[in-house]
N, C-alpha and C positions, 0 to 999 in steps of 0.2 A: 462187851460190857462198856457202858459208860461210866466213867466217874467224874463228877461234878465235886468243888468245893472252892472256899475259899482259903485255906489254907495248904501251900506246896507242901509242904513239911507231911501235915498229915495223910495230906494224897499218898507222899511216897511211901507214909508207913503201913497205910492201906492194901497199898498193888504189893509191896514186902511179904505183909500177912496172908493177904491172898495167895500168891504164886507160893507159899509154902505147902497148899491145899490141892493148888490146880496150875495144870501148864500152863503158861501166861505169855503173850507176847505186847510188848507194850510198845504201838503205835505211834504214839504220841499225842498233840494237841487232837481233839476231832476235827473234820473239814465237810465230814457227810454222815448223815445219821439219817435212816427209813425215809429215805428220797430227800433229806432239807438238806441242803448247804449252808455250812454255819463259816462265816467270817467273821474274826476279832478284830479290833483295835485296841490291845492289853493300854495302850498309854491315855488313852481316851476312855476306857471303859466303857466301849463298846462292843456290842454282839449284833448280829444280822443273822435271821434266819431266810433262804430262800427255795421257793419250790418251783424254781424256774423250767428245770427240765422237766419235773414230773409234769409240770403243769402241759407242755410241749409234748409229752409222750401221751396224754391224756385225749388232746387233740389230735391228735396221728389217729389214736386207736380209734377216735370218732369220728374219724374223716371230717375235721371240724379245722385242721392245720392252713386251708386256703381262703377260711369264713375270712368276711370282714370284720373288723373289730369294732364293737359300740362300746358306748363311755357311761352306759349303767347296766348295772345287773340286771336289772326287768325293761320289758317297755315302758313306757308309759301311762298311764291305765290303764294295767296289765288286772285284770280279773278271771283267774281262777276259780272256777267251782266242777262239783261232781256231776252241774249240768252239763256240762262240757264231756264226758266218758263218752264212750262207744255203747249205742244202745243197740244196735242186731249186732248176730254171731257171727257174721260176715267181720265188718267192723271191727269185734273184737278180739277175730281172728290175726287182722291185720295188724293192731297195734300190739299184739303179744313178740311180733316180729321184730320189734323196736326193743332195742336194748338199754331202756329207762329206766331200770333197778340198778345194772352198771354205773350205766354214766352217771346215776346221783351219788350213788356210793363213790364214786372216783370225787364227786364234788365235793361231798363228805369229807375225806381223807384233807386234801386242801384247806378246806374250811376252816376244819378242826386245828391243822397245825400251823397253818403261816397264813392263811385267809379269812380272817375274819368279815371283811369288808364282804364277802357270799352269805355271810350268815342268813339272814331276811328269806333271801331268794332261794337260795338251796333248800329252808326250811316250809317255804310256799308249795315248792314242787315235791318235796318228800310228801306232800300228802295225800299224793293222787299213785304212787305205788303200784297199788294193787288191783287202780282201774282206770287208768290213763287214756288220755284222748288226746288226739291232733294239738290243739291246742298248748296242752300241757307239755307234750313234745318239743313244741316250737320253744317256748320256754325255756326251756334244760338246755336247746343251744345257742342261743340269745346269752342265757350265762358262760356257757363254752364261748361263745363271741367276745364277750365282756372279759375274759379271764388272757383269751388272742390277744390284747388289747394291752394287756397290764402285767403280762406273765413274769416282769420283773422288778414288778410290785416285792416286796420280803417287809418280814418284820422288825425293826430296831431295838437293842435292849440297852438299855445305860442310867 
């Protein structure tokens, strides 16, 4: 469990109330929470959140760790559409091979908590899902490229 506040006082009366309930061990500050690395600077009042390793493990798992890395999310006149799918069953055989529900949902997860800056892109290639083509492919690690590139990119809060 996390507890967030702004007031110590009340925290401690919190984790008090609680551990009277349930066995409690209290950790202290957080440093890692569901893959983010969080760093303070209490005097400055700042927070950073960063998903540097997951972003690193993300690459591994799609053999994506040796790509080179580009300096945007898409190409260039990058145009997606569902002319672009695999039209014979040959074809569609092949790209069901491709593990493109994965890697968007790994892009997902990112996006959603410390990557904003994927949002467009991630959100271009979520819509080919369920009938993806080469193209679209190429796409999905063009972003893995772009992610090689910045993977210690984080958020600042203050």
């Amino acid at each position: 469990m996390l507890i967030i506040g702004r007031d110590p006082k009340k925290i401690g009366s919190l984790k008090k109330a609680l551990s009277k309930s349930f066995a409690m061990k209290d950790m202290g500050p957080a440093k890692q929470i569901l893959g983010m690395h969080i760093v303070r600077d209490r005097t400055k009042k700042l927070l950073w959140l960063s998903q540097e390793k997951y972003v690193k493990k993300v690459l591994q798992r799609f053999s994506m760790s040796d790509a080179k890395p580009v300096g945007s999310t898409l190409p260039t006149n990058c145009k997606l559409s569902g002319k672009q799918s695999p039209k014979t069953k040959v074809d569609k055989a092949e790209m069901m091979k491709i593990p493109y529900a994965s890697t968007v949902g790994s892009l997902m997860y990112a996006m959603v908590c410390t990557r904003p800056d994927i949002g467009y892109a991630v959100g271009v290639v979520s819509r080919f899902m369920s009938n993806l083509g080469r193209e679209h492919w190429v796409a999905v690690k063009w972003i893995l490229r772009y992610l090689k590139g910045t993977s210690s990119v984080c958020l600042r809060f203050g």
